[in-house]
C-alpha positions as CSV (number, residue, x, y, z in Angstrom):
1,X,10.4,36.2,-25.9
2,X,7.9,36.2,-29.0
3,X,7.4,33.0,-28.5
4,X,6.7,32.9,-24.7
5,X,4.1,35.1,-25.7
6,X,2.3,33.3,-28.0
7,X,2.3,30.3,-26.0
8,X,0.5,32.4,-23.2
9,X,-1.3,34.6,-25.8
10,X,-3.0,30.2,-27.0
11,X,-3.7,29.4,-23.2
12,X,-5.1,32.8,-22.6
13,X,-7.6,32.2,-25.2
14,X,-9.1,29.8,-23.6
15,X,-9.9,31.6,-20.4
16,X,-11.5,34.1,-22.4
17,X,-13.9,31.5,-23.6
18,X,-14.9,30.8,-19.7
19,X,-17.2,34.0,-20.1
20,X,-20.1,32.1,-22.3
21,X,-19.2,28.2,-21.5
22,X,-22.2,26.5,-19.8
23,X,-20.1,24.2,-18.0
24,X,-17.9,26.7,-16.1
25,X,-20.8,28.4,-14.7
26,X,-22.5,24.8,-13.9
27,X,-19.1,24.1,-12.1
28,X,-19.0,27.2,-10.0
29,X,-22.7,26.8,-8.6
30,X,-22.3,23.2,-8.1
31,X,-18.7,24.2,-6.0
32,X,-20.7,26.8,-4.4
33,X,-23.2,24.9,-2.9
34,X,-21.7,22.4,-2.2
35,X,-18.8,24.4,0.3
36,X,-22.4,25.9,1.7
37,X,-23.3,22.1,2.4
38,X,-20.3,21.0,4.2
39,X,-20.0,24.3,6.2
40,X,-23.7,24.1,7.8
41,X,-22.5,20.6,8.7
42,X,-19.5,22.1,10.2
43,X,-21.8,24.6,12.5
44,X,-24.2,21.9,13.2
45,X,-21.4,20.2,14.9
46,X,-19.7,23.7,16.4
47,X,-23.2,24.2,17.7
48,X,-23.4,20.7,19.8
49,X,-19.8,21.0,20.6
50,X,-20.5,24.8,21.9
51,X,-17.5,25.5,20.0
52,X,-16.8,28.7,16.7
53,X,-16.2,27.3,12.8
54,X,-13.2,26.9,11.8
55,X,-12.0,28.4,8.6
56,X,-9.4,25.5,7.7
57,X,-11.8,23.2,6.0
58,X,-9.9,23.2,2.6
59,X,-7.7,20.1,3.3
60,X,-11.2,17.9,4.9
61,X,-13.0,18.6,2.1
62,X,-13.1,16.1,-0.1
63,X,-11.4,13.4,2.3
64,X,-14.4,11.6,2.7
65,X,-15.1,9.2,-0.7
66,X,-18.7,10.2,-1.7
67,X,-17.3,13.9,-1.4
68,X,-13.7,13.1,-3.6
69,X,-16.2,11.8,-6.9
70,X,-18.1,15.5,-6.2
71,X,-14.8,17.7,-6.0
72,X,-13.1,15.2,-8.7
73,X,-15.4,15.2,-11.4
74,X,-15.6,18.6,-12.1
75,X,-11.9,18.6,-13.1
76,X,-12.8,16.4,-15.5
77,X,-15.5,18.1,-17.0
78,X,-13.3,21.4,-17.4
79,X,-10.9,19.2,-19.7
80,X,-13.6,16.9,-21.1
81,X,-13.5,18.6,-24.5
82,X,-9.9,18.4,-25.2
83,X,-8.1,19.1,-27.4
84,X,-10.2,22.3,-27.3
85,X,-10.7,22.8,-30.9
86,X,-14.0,25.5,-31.7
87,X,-14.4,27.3,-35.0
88,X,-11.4,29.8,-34.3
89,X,-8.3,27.1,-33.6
90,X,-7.5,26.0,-37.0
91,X,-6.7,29.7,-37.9
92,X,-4.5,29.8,-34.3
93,X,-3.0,26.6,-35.2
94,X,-2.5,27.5,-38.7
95,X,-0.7,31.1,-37.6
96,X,1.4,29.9,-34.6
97,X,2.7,26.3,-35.9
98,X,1.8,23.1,-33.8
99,X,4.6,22.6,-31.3
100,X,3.3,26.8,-29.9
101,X,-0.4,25.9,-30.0
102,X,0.3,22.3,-27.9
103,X,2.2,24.4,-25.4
104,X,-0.5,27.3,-24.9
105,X,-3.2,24.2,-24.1
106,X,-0.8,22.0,-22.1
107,X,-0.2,25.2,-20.2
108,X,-4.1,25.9,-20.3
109,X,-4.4,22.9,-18.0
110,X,-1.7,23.5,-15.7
111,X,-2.9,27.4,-14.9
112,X,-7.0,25.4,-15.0
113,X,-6.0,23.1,-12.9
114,X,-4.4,25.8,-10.1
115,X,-7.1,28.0,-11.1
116,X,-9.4,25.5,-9.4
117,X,-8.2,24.8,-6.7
118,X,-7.2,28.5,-5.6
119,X,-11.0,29.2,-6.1
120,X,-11.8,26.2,-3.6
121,X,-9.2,27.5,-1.3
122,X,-10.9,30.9,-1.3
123,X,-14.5,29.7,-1.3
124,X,-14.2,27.9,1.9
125,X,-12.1,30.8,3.4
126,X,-15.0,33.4,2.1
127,X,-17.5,31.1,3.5
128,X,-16.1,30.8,7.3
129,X,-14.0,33.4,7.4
130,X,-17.0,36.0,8.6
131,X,-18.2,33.7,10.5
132,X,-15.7,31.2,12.3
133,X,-12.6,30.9,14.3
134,X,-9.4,33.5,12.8
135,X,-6.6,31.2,14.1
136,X,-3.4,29.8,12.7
137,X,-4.3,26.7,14.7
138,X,-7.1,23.7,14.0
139,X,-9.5,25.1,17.2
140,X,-11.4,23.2,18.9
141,X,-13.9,22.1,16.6
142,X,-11.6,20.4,14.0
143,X,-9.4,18.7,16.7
144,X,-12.4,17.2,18.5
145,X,-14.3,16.3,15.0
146,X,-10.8,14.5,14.5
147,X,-10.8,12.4,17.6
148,X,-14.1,11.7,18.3
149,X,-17.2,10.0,16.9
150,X,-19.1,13.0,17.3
151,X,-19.6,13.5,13.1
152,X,-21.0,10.1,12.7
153,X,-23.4,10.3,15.9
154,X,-24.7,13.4,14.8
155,X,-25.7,11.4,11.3
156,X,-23.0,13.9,9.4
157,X,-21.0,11.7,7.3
158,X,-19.8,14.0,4.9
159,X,-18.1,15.4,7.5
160,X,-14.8,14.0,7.6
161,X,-11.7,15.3,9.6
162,X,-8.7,12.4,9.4
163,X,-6.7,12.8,12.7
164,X,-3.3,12.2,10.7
165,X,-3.9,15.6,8.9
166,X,-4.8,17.3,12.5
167,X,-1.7,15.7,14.2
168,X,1.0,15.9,11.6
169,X,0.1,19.5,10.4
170,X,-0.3,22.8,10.8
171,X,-3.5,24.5,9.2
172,X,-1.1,26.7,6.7
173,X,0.7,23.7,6.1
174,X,-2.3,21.4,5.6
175,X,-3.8,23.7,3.1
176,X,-0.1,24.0,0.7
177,X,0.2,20.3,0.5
178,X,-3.1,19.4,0.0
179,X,-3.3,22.2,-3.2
180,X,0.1,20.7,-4.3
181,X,-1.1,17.5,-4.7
182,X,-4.3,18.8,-5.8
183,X,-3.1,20.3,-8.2
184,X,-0.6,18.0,-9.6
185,X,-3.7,15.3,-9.7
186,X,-5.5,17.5,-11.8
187,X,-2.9,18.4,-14.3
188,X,-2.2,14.9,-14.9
189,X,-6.1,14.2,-15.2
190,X,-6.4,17.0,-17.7
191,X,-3.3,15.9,-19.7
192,X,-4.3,12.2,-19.8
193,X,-7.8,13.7,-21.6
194,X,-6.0,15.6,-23.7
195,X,-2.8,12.8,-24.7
196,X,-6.3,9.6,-25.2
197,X,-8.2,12.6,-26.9
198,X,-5.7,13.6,-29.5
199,X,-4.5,10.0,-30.1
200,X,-7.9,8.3,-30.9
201,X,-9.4,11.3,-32.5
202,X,-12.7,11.2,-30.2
203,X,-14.0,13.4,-26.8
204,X,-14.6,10.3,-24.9
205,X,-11.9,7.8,-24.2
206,X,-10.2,10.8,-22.4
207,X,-12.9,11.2,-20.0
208,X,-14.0,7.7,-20.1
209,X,-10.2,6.7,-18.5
210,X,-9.8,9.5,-16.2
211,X,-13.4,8.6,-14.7
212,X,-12.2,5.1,-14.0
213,X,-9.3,6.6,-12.1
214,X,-11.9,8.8,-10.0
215,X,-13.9,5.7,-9.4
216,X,-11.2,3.5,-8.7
217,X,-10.3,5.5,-5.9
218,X,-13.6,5.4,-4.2
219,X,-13.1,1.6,-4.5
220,X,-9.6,1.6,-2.7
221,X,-10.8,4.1,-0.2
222,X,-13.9,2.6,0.7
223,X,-14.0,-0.7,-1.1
224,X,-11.5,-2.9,0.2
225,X,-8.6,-2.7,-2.4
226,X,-6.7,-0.4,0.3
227,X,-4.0,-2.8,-1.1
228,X,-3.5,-1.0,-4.4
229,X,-3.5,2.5,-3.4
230,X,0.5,2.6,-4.6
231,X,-1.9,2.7,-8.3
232,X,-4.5,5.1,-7.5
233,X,-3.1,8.3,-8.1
234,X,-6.6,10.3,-7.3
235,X,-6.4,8.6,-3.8
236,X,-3.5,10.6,-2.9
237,X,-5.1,14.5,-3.6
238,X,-5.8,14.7,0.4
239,X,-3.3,13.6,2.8
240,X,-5.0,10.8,4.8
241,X,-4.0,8.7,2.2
242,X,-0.4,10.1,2.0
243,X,2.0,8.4,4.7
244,X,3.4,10.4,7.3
245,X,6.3,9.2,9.7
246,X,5.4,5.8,8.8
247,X,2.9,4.9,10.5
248,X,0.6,3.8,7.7
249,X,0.9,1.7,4.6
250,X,0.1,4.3,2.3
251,X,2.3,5.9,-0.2
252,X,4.9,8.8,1.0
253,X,4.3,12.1,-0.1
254,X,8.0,11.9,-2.0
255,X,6.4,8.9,-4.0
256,X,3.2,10.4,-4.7
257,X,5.2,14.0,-5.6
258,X,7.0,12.5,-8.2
259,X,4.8,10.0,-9.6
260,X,2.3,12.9,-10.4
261,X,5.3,14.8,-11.7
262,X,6.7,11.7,-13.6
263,X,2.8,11.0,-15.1
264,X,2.9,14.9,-16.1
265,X,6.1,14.2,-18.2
266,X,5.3,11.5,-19.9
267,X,2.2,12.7,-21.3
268,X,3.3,16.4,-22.0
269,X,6.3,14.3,-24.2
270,X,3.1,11.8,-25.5
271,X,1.4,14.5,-27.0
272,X,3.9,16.4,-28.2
273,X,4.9,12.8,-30.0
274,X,1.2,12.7,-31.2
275,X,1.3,16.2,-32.3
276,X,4.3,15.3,-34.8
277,X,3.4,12.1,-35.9
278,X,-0.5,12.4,-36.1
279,X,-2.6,14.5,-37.6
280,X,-5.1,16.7,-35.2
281,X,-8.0,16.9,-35.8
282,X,-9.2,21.0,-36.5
283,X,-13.1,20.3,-37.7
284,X,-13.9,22.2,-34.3
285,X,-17.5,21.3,-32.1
């Protein structure tokens, strides 16, 4: 039990830190406006359809590429310092041994990575919520933006709503999967800066790889390498590119579930290996 509490007690410490780190606060304005963005577009189109908001916008909201690289990147500028060493660690590391401080950051970017997510979720509620549609169903809006050109005659092409999503699920359901997968994507973003981070010694092969993962799925979404999406593992954090029933050539959400989970493994085990056989480096920022 002691030790359960340590671990928390590492990752906690962290969060604390949120209070008077630049790139949080840079995070939760950029978030902020950018929800504000895509929900005018959203009652620009209500407006011309003579139609209310909808309030499930979570799952469209980064379906469309250009808007993926602005929701993606900011997870990987929460994890971009790892192994997040400041002036206090090497007395935490020193007092709670290696294998509890790895755990309290590994679980750091877990709890982050559902942290951000959550605050997306409730964001885009608290931004329609007042003012849109209260319904456990799609509406109107959503179902026409879905099978209709309306979106792209109107000149909004951020705004995005895959028919797959709209046919296949319910709004509550919709808005669970998409925050599983989500989430999962994050994690193993965060854990893949943290395993290159800790194994080369530097604060930029991390975020240098991870970026390449962003940007390759902008070119299999929109580039023409549809072909590899099986490899793209930030394609799949919205469910047009998740197969349903079938009737596509992308990946099943069983695949993606477990490849995510499979990725986490492996590097939660790779650093832990790094950990033991590698010194980490304590000299802080």
């Amino acid at each position: 039990m002691n030790s359960i509490r340590t671990v928390f007690a590492v990752c906690f410490q962290n969060f604390r830190k949120w209070r008077s780190d630049y790139r949080i606060w840079i995070i939760v304005v950029t978030l902020i406006i950018m929800i504000q963005i895509y929900v005018d577009d959203l009652r620009k189109a209500s407006e011309f359809l003579g139609t209310e908001i909808p309030i499930w916008i979570f799952p469209f909201m980064y379906s469309q590429f250009h808007t993926k690289l602005i929701y993606t990147l900011p997870v990987i500028m929460l994890f971009c310092n790892a192994p997040f060493i400041d002036g206090n660690q090497v007395f935490v590391y020193t007092r709670v041994g290696r294998n509890k401080w790895l755990c309290g950051q590994i679980l750091y970017i877990i709890f982050t990575s559902a942290a951000y997510y959550i605050f997306l979720i409730a964001a885009s509620l608290l931004s329609t919520v007042f003012i849109g549609e209260i319904s456990l169903d799609w509406g109107e809006t959503l179902s026409t933006l879905s099978s209709t050109e309306t979106a792209v005659n109107m000149g909004l092409f951020f705004l995005e709503i895959p028919k797959i999503v709209t046919d296949f699920f319910s709004p509550l359901q919709a808005v669970g999967f998409t925050f599983l997968v989500s989430w999962l994507c994050a994690a193993m973003l965060g854990l893949l800066i943290f395993f290159c981070n800790t194994l080369t010694g530097t604060k930029f092969l991390g975020t240098l790889i991870s970026s390449a993962l962003v940007v390759l799925s902008v070119l299999v979404e929109n580039g023409g390498y549809q072909h590899i999406i099986k490899f793209s593992p930030v394609s799949w954090n919205t469910l047009d590119n998740i197969d349903v029933g079938g009737f596509t050539t992308n990946p099943e959400f069983l695949y993606c579930l477990f490849s995510y989970l499979g990725l986490i493994v492996f590097l939660t085990a790779g650093i832990f290996i790094i950990g033991k056989t590698k010194r980490i480096d304590m000299k802080g920022n």
